[in-house]
N, C-alpha and C positions, 0 to 999 in steps of 0.2 A: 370317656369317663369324666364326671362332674365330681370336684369335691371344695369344700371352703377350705379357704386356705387365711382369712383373716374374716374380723366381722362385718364386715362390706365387700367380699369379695371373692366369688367362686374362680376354678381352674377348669376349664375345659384342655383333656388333653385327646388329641387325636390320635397321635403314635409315637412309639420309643425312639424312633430314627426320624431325621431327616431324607424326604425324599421330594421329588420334582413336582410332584402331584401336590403335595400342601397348601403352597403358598394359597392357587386357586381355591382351594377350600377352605381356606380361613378366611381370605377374602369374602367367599359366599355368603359363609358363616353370617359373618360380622354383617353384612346388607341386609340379611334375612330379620336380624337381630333389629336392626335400624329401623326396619322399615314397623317393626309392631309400635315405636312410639311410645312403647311402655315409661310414664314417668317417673319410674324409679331407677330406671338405665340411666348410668351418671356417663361409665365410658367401657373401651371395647378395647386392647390390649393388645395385638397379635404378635405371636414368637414364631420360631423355627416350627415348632412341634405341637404346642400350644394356644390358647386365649385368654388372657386374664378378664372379665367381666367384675367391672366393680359397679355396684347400685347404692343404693339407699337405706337403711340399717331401719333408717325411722318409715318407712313405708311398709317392707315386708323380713321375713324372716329368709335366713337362705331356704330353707324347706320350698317353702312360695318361687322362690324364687329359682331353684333346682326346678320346679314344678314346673313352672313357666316354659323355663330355657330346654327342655327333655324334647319334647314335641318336635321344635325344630332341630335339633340336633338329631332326633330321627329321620325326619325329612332329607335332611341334608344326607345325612349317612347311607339314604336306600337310593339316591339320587333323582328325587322327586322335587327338589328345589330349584328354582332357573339359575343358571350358571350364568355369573357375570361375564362379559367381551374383555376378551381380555387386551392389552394395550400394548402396542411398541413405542416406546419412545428412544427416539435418536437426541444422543447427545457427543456436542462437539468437543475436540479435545486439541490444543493446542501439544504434542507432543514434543519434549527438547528437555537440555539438561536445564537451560533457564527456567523453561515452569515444571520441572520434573528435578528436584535435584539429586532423586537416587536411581534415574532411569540409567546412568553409564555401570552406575557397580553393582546395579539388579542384570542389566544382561552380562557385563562380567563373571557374575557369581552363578549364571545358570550357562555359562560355553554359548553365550547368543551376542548377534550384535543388535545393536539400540534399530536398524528398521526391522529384524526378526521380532523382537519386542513388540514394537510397533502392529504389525502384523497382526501375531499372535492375538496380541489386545484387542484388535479391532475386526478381528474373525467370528468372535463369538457372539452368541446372542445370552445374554445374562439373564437370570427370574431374579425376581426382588423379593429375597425368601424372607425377609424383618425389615421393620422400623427402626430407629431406637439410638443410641448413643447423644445425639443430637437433632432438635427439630430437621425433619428432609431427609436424612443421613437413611440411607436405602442399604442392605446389606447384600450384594447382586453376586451370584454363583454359576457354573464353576469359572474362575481361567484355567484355560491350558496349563495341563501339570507340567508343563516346559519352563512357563515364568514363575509358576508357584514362587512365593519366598515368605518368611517369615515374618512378621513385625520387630522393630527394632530392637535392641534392647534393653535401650531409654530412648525413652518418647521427646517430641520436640516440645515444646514450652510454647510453640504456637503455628499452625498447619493453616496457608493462605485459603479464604473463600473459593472454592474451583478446584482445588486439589482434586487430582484422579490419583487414587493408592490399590495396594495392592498386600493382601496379609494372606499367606497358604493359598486356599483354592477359591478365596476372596478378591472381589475386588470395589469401589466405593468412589464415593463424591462429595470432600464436605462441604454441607451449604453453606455453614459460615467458619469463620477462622477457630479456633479451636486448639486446643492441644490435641496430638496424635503420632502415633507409632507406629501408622503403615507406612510401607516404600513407594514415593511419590513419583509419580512417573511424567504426569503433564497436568495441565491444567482445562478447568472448560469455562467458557463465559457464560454457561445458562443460570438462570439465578433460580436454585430450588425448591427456596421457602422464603415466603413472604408475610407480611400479614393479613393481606386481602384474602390469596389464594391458594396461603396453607402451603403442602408440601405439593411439589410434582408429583413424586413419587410416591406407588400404595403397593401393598405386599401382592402379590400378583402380577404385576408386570413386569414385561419383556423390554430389555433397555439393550440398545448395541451404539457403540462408540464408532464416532467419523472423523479421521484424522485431519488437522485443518492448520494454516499455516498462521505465523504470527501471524500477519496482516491480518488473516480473518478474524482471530482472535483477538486481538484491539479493535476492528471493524465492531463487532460484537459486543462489544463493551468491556473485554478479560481485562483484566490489571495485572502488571511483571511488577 
């Protein structure tokens, strides 16, 4: 479904729920979209569920511009479009209560101890089902419904570059320092967003975590 939802800016929406399949297709979406070059494509949006597409107001009408975008969303939809490779990225994680300061009372609070934590974290293989909150800031699903835990009650006033957190069946990396309210479990040294090379991470990829000791993580460049 296509509909405006401001004057420069249609919704593509794929489906009601969240499911595994998405990311990949909005990812597709969105290169299919790229690649036409259209100069009134300003920028390309990706959500859980969704796409926001905003253009140019002074070049076409949304009609035009519904019209445009139809074509390949049918393509895409009958799966006549090339599906993008999709990516694993590995990333390091200093795990401890020093670069993790709510890793002792997240496995308290779920009957674990901090290496079942550990573990658990570094078992899965995550999708980067969003963008958003912050340049980089990837939103990666599911964890084990074992560490599940909430986000805080009140937020911290400022969450170190490298943070690995964790909110319900989330779990995340902020690129830069920030305020935030997930449950910080360790830290990683990879730097996710810069200004040459943009963010690592894109909705679509597969990210899994490799548990690493200080050493390596000052080796790396992490900062305590």
């Amino acid at each position: 479904m296509i509909r405006p939802v401001s004057e420069n800016a249609l919704l593509v929406t794929l489906a009601d729920e969240i499911r595994q399949e998405l990311p990949a297709q909005l990812r597709s979406l969105c290169e299919q979209l790229e690649a036409q070059k259209w100069p009134w494509l300003e920028d390309l949006i990706p959500s859980y569920t969704t796409l926001l597409i905003i253009y140019d107001p002074d070049q076409l009408d949304f009609r035009q511009a519904i019209a445009a975008i139809r074509p390949i969303l049918a393509a895409e939809g009958s799966g006549s479009a090339n599906k993008p490779e999709s990516r694993t990225i590995e990333l390091p994680v200093y795990y401890s209560p020093e670069s993790g300061p709510d890793l002792e009372a997240l496995a308290a609070a779920c009957s674990l101890s901090v290496p079942d934590v550990i573990e658990m974290h570094t078992a899965q293989t995550y999708q980067v089902f969003a963008m958003g909150f912050a340049p980089g800031f990837g939103f990666l699903a599911e964890v084990d419904p074992a560490i599940a835990h909430p986000r805080k009650t009140t937020p911290r006033k400022s969450v170190p570059a490298g943070s690995v957190g964790i909110a319900n069946r989330q779990t995340a990396v902020y690129p830069v320092s920030s305020p935030g309210g997930w449950q910080l479990i360790g830290r990683c040294p990879t730097r996710l967003f810069d200004r040459d090379s943009l963010s690592l991470l894109a909705t679509g990829d597969q990210v899994r975590f490799r548990s690493i000791s200080r050493e390596d993580y000052l080796a790396q460049g992490g900062e305590l």
